[in-house]
C-alpha positions as a printed NumPy array, in Angstrom:
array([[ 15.484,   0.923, -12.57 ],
       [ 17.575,   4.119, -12.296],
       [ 15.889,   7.555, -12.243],
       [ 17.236,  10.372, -10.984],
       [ 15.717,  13.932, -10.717],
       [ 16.354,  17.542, -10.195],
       [ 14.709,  20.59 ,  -9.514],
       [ 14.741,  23.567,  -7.381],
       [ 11.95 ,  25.96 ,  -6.069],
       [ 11.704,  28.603,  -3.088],
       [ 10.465,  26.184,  -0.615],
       [ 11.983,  22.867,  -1.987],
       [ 14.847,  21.591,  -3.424],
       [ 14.624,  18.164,  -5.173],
       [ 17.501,  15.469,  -5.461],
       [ 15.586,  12.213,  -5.683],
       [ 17.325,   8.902,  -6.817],
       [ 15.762,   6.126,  -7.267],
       [ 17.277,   2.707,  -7.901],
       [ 15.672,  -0.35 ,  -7.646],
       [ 16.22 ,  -3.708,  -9.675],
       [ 14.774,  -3.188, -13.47 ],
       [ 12.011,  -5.952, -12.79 ],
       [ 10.546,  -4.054, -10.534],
       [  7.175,  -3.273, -11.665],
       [  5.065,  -2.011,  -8.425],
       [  6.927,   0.597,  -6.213],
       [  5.557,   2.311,  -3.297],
       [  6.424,   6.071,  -2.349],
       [  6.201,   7.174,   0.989],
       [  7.234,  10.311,   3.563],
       [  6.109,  12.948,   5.565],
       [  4.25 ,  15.782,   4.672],
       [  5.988,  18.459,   2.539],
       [  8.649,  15.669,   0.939],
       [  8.188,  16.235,  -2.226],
       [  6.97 ,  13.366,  -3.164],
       [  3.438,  15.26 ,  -5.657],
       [  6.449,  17.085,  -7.032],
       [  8.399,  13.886,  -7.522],
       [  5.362,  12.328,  -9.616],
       [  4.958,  15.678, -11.789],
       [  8.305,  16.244, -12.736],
       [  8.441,  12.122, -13.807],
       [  4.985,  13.281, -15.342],
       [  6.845,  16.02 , -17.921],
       [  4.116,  18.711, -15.889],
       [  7.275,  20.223, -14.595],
       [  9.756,  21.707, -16.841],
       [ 12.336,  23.211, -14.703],
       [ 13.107,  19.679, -13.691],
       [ 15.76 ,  17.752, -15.002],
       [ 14.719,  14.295, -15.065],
       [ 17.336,  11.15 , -16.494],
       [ 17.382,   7.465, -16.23 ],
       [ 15.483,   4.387, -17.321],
       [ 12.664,   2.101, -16.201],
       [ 14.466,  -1.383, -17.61 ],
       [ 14.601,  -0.849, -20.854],
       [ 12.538,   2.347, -21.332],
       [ 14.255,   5.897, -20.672],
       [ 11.944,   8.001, -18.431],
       [ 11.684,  11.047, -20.179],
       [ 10.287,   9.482, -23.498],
       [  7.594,   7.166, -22.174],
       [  3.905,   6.954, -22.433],
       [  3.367,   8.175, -18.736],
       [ -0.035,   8.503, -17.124],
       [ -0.9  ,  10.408, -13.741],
       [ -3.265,  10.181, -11.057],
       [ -3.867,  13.253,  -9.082],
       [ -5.568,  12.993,  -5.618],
       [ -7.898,  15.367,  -7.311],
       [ -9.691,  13.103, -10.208],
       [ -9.934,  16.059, -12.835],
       [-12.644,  14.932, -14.833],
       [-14.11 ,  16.754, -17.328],
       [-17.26 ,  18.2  , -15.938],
       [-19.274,  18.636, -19.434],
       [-19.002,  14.391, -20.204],
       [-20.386,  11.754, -18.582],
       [-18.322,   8.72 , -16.849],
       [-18.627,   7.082, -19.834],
       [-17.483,   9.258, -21.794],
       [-14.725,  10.452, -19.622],
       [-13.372,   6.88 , -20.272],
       [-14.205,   6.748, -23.968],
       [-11.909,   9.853, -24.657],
       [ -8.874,   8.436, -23.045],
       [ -9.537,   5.177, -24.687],
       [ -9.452,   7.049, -28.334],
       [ -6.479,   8.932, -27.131],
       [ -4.255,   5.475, -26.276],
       [ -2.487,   4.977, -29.098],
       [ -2.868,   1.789, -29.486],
       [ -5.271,   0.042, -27.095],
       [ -3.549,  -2.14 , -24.11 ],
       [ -6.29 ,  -3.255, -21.832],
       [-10.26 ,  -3.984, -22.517],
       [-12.096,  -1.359, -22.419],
       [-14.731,  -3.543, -20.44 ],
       [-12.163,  -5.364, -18.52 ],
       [-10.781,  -1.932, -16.673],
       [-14.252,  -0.64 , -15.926],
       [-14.964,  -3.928, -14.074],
       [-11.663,  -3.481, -12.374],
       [-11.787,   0.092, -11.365],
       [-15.434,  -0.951, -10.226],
       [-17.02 ,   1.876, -12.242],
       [-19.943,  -0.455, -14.484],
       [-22.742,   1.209, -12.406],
       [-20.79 ,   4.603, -12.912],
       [-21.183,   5.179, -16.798],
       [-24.078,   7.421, -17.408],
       [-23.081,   9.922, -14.134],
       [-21.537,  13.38 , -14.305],
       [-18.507,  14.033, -12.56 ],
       [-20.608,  17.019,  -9.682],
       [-22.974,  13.89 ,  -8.807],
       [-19.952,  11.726,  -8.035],
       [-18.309,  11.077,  -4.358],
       [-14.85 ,  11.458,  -3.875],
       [-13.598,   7.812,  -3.552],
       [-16.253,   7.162,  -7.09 ],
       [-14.474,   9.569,  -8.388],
       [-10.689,   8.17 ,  -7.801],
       [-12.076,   5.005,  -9.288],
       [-13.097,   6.979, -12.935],
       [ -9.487,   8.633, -12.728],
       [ -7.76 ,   5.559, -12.358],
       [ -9.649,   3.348, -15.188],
       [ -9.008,   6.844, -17.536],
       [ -5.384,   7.265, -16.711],
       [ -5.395,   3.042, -17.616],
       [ -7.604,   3.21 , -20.583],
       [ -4.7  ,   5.375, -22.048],
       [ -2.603,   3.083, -21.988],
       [  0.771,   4.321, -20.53 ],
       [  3.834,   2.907, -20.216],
       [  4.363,   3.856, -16.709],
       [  1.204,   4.497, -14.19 ],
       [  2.325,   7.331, -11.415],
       [ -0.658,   7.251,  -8.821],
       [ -0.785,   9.904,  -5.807],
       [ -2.882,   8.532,  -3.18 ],
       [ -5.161,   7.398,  -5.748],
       [ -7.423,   5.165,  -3.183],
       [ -7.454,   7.407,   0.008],
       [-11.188,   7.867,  -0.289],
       [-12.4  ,   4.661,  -0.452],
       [-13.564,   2.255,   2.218],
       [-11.451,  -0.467,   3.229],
       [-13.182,  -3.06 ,   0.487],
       [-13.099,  -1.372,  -2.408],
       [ -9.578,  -0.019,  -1.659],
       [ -8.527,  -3.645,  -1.704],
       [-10.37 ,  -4.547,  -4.585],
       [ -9.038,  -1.469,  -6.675],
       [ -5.22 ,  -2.184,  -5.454],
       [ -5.666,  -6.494,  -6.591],
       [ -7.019,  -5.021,  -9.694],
       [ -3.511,  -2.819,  -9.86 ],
       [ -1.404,  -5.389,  -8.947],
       [ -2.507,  -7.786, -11.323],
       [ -1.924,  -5.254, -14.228],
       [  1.117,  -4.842, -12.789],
       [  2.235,  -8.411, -12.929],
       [  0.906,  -8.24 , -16.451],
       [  3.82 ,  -5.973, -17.605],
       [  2.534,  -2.316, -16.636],
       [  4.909,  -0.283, -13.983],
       [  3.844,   1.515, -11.338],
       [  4.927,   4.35 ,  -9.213],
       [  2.395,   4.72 ,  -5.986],
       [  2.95 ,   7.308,  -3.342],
       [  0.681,   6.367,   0.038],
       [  0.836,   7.777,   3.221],
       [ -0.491,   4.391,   4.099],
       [  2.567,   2.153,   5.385],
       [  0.118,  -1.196,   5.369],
       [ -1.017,  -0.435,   1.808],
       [  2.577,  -0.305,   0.328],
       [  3.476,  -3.64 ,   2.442],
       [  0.959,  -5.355,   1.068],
       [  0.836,  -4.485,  -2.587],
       [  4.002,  -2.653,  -3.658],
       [  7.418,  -5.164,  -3.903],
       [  9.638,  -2.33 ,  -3.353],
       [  9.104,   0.651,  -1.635],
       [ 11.076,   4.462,  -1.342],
       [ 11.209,   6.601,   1.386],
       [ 11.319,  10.505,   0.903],
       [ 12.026,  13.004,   3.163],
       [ 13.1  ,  16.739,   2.353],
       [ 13.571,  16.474,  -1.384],
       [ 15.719,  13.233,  -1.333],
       [ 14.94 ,   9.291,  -1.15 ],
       [ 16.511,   8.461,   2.082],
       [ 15.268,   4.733,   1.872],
       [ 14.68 ,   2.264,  -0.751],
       [ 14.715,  -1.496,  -1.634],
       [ 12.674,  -4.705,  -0.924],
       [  9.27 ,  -2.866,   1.099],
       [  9.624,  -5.811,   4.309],
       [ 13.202,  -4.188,   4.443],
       [ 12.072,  -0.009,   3.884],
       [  9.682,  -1.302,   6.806],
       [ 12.223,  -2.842,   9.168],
       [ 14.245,   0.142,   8.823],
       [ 11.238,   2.244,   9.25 ],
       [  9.981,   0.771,  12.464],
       [ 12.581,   2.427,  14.756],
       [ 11.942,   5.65 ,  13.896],
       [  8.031,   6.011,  13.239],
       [  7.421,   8.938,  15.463],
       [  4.372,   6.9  ,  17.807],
       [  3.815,   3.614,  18.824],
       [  0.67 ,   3.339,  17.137],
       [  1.964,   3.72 ,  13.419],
       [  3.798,   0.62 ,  14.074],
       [  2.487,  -2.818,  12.502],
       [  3.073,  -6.365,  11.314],
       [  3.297,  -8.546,   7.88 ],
       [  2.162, -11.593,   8.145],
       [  2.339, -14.241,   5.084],
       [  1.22 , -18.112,   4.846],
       [ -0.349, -20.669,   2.49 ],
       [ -4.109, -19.926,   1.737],
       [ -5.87 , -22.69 ,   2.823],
       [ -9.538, -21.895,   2.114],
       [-12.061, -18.995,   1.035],
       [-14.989, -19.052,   3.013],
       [-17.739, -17.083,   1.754],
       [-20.012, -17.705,   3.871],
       [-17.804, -16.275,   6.599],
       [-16.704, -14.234,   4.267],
       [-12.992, -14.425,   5.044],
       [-10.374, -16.762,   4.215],
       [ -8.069, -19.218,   6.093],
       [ -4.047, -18.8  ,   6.164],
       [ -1.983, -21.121,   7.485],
       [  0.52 , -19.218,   9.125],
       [  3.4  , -20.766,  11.115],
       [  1.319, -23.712,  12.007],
       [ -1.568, -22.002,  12.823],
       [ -4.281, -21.032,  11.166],
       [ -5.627, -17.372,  10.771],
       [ -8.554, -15.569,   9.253],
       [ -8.609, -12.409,   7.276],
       [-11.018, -10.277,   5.598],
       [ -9.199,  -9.044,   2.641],
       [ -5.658, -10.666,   2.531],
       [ -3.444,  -9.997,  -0.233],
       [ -3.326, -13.362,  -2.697],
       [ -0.519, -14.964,  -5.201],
       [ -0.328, -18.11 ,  -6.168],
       [ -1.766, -19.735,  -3.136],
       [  0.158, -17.647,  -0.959],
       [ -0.961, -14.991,   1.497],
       [ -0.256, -12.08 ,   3.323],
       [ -2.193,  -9.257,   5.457],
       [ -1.329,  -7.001,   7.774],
       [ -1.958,  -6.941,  11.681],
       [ -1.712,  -3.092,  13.729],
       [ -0.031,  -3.477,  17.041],
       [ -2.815,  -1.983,  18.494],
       [ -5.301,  -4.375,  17.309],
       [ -3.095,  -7.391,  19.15 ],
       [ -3.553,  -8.18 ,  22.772],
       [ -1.529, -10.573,  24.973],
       [ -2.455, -12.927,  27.837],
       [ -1.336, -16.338,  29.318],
       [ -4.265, -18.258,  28.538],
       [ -4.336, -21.103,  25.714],
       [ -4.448, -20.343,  22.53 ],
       [ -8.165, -21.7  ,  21.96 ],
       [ -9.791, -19.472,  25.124],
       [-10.945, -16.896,  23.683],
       [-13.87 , -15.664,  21.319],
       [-11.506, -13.835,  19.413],
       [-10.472, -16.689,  16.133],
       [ -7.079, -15.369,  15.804],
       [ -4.504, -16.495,  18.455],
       [ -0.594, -17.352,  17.836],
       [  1.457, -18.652,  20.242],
       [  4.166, -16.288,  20.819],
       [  7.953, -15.475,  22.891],
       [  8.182, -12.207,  23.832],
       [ 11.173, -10.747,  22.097],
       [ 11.482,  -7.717,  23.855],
       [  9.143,  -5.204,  26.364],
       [  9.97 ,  -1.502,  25.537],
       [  9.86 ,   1.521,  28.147],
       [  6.191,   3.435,  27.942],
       [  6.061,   6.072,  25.865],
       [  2.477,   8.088,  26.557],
       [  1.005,   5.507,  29.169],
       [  1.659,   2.994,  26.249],
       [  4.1  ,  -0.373,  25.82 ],
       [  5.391,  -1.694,  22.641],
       [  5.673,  -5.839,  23.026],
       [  7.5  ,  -7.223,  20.337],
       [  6.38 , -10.611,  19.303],
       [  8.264, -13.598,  18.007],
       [  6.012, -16.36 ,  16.756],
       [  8.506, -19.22 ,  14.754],
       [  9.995, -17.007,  12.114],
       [  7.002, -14.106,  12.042],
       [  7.266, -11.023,  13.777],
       [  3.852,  -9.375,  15.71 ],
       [  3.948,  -6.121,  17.52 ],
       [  1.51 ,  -5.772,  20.747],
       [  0.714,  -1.947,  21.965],
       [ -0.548,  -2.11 ,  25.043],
       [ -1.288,   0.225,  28.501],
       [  1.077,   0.688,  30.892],
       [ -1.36 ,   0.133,  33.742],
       [ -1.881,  -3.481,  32.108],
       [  2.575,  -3.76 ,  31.854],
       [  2.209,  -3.056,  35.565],
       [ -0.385,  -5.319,  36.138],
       [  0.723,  -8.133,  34.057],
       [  4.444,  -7.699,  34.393],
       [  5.38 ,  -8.851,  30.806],
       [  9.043, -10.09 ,  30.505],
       [ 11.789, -11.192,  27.812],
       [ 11.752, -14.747,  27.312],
       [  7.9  , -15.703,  28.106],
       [  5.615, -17.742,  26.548],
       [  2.567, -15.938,  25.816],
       [ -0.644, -16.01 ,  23.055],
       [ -1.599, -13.044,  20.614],
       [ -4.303, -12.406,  19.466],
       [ -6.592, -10.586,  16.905],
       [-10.089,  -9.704,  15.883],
       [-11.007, -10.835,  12.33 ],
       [-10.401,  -7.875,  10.171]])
């Protein structure tokens, strides 16, 4: 994939290339406020046409594809029903790529059909946007914070249901302000800042050049992948076996009996107890890698645990207390999320 685009306004001058392998189908976008990154999506989108957009998505040029668009507002028209919201892009497609049924299951919309948009919430009505913009069947999907109002379950479910379409042969272009989101689901991932992509590749290496510079300690987080060794719904989380030990996660991200979720540094806490003492489930034995200087009464511990990486964010007091150091063996752990 190489795409490349221009534009210039008052308050924002665009000069965004992208280039990323041409298999890439899933791509996170991500940057500060102001970036560009709306504008980025619109001018790919054909909305803008002061932009000068060139390139090609593998073997597709950009500026001649079927391209759909999901605005953080849904945009539904207010005179038809869910239903028929859907049924209109469906006719539009021109030729029909994904079941109609299939994609209201996925979006989770089935109990949806016979509302009007005004009765709607906002995260039911990012669902309805996203199984339109689907239903007409583009070439390339470009999604702007497209789950933000959703709780954390149905966010997950809606972003498997993306991936797998994904993996099925439609690209994707996601901006998220949501770091975890894009580790998780996206397999390469841009940074933007000021008009221009300043990072890009692989997302686990966007991150680890990330990490140094996210302005606060409590931004920071890990990836953490293993074989899945069980779903447990009675529980209702699943097992990972993760450097020898097993862990348990609400809503990890699956592929072929693989797994990976993410762990805040915040959420991790660090003792020298054994690794079974606690009522918390989730405990890896760890070396600490390095103790950083406090920033705000707060101390970053970074985590080595075999080949995974864990970030702890702790209190000073409890650094002063505690007197964490290089080179000890400690356990981590974390609640069941």
């Amino acid at each position: 994939m190489e795409v490349v685009v221009q534009a210039a306004w008052d308050n924002l001058q665009l000069n965004a290339s992208i280039q990323l392998p041409a298999t890439a189908q899933f791509i996170g976008l991500s940057g500060p406020s102001g970036a560009g990154k709306s504008t980025l999506l619109r001018c790919l989108a054909g909305l803008t046409g002061s932009a000068k957009v060139t390139g090609q998505w593998e073997n597709s040029r950009i500026a001649r594809v079927r391209t759909g668009l999901v605005f953080q507002d849904s945009l539904l028209f207010p005179h038809l029903s869910v239903g028929q919201n859907l049924l209109l892009a469906a006719d539009f497609a021109k030729q029909q790529t994904y079941h109609f049924d299939e994609v209201v299951l996925g979006c989770k919309c089935n109990h949806l059909m016979t509302r009007m948009p005004n009765t709607l919430s906002g995260g039911e009505a990012q669902r309805v946007a996203i199984a339109r913009a689907i239903l007409n069947s583009p070439q390339i999907l470009l999604l702007d914070e497209p789950v933000s109002a959703l709780d954390d379950t149905l966010k997950h479910d809606v972003l498997k249901y993306l991936t797998k379409l994904a993996r099925s042969g439609l690209k994707m272009l996601m901006v998220s302000h949501d770091l975890r989101e894009l580790a998780l689901y996206s397999e390469y991932m841009a940074w933007m800042e000021q008009g221009s992509i300043v990072h890009q590749g692989a997302s686990n290496d966007v991150l680890a050049q990330l990490t140094p510079s996210m302005p606060n300690f409590e931004q920071q987080f890990s990836v953490l992948k293993g074989a899945l060794k069980a779903h447990l719904p009675e529980q209702a989380c699943y097992a990972i076996e993760c450097e020898g030990h097993t862990l348990y996660a609400r809503h990890p991200v699956v592929s072929k009996e693989q797994a990976m979720l993410t762990i805040d540094a915040r959420d991790v806490s660090i003792d020298r107890q054994e690794a079974n003492a606690s009522s918390i489930v989730n405990a890896m034995p760890c070396v600490i890698e390095s103790v950083s200087e406090s920033r705000g009464g707060q101390v970053m511990i970074n985590l080595m645990c075999g080949r995974s990486r864990l970030f702890a964010l702790i209190s000073q007091l409890s650094q002063e207390r505690l007197q964490f150091r290089e080179g000890e063996a400690v356990t981590a752990r974390f609640k069941l999320r």
